[in-house]
DRENMAR-647961 format. One record per residue: residue number from 1; residue in three letters; x, y, z of N, C-alpha, C in turn. Coordinates in Angstrom, 3 decimals, padded with zeros to 6 digits. Each point is the difference from the previous one (the first is absolute). Layout:
N
num, residu, nc1, nc2, nc3, cac1, cac2, cac3, cc1, cc2, cc3
NUM, ala, X, Y, Z, X, Y, Z, X, Y, Z
...
// end
This chain:
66
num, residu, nc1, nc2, nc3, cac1, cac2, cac3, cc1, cc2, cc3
1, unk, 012.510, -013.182, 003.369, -000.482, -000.567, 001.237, -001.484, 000.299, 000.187
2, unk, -000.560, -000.887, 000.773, -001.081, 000.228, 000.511, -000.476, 001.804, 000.860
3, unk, 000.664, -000.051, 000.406, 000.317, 001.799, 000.535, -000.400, 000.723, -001.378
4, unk, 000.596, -000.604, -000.863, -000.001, 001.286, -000.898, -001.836, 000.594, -000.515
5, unk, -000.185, -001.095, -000.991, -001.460, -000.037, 000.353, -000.990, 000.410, 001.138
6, unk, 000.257, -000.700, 000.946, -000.671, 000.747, 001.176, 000.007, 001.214, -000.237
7, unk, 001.142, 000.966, 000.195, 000.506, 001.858, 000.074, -000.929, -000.109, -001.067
8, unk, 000.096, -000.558, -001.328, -000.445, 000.474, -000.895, -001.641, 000.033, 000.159
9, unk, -000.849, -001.142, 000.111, -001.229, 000.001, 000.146, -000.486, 000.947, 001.170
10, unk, 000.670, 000.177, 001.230, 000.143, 001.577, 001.035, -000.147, 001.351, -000.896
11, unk, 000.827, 000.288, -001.019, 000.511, 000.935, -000.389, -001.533, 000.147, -001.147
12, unk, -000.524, -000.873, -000.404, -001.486, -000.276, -000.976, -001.067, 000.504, 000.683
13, unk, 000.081, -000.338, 001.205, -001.495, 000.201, 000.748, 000.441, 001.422, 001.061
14, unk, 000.809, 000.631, -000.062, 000.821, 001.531, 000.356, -000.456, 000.380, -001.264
15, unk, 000.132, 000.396, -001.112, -000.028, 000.260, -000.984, -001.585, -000.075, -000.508
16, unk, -000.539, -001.124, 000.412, -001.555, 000.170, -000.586, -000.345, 000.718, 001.317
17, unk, -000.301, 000.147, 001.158, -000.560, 001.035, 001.017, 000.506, 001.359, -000.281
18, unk, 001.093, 000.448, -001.047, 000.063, 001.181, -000.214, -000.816, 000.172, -001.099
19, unk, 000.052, -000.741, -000.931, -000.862, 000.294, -001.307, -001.574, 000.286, 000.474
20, unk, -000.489, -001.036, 001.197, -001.236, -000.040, 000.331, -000.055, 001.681, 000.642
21, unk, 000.378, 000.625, 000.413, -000.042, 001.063, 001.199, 000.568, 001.235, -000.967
22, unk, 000.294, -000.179, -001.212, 000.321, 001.231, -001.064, -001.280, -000.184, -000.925
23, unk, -000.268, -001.177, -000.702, -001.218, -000.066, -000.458, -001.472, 000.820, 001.114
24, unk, -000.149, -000.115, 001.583, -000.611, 000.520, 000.667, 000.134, 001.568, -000.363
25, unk, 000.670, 000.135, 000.019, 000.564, 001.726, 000.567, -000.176, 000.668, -001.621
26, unk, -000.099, -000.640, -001.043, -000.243, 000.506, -001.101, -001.277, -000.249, -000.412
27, unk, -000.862, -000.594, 000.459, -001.541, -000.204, -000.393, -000.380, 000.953, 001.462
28, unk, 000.807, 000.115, 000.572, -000.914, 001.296, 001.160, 000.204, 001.252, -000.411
29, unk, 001.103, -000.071, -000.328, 000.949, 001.572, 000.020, 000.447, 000.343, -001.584
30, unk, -000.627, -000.423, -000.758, 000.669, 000.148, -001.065, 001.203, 001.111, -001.066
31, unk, 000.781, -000.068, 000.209, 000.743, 000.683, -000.661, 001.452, -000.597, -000.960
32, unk, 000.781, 000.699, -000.230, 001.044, -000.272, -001.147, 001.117, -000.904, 001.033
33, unk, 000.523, 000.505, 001.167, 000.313, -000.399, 000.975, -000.105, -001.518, 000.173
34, unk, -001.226, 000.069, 000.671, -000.546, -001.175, 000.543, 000.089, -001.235, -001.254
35, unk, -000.451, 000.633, -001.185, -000.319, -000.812, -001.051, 001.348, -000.795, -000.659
36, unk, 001.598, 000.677, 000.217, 001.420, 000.052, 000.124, 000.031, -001.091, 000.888
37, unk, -000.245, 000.716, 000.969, 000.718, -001.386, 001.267, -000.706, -001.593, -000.113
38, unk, -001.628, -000.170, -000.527, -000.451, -000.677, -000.341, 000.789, -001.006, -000.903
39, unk, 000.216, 000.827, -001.185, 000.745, -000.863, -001.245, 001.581, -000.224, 000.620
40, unk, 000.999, 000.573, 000.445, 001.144, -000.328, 000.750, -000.348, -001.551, 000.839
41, unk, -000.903, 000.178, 000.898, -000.685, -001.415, 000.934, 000.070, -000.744, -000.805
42, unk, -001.018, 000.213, -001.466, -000.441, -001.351, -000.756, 001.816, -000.583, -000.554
43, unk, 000.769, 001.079, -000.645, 000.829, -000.078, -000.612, 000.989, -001.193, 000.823
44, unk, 000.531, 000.321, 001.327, 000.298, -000.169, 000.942, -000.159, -002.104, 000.277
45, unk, -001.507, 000.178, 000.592, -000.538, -001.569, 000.072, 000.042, -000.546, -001.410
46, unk, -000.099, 000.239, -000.827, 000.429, -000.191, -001.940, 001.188, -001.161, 000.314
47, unk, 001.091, 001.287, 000.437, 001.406, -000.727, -000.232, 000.378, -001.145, 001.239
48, unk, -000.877, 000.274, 000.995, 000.258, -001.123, 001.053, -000.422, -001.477, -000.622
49, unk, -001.534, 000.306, -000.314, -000.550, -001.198, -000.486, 000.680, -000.557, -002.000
50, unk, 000.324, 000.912, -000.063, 000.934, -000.535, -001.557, 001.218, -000.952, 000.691
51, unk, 000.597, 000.554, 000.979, 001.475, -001.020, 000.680, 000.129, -001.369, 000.519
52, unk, -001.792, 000.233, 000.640, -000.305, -001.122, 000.824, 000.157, -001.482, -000.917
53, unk, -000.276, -000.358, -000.681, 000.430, -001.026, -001.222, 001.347, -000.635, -000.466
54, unk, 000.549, 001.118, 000.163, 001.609, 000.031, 000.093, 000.402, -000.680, 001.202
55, unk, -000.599, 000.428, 000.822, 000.720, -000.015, 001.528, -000.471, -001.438, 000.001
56, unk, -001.132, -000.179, -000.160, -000.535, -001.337, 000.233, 000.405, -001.241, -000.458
57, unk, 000.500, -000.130, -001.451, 000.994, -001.008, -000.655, 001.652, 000.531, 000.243
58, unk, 000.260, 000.868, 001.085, 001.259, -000.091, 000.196, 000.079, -001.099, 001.374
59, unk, -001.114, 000.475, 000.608, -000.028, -001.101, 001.226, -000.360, -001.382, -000.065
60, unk, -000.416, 000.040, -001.553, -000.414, -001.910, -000.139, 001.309, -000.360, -000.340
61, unk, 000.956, 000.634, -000.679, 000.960, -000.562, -000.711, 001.287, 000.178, 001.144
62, unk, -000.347, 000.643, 000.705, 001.418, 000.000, 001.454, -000.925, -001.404, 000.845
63, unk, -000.726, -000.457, 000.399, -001.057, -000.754, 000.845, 000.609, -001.541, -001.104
64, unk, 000.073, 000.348, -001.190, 000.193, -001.536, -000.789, 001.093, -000.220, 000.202
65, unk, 001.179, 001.217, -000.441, 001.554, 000.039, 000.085, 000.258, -000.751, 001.533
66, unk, -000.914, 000.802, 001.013, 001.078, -000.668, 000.871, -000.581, -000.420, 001.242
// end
């Protein structure tokens, strides 16, 4: 469904404002920590935006079906 995408593109731009605000906190504060939660963020928006494609020809092909 259309929903789904939506949550999903929600769940992309949640996901990049954390990456943005761990990338911050590790060019201020630098440590092992910070530099962790950084790569988790990236890791994180990675797998959102890898799905989005998926999600996206699942909704062309439910939208054709029916």
């Amino acid at each position: 469904m259309v929903d789904d995408l939506v949550d999903l593109d929600r769940r992309i731009v949640q996901a990049l404002a954390v990456l943005r605000g761990a990338r911050a906190r590790a060019a201020h504060a630098p440590s092992s920590e910070a530099r962790w939660r950084e790569v988790l963020a990236e890791r994180a928006l990675d797998d959102l935006l890898d799905r989005r494609p998926l999600c996206q020809m699942r909704q062309q092909a439910r939208s054709l079906a029916g």
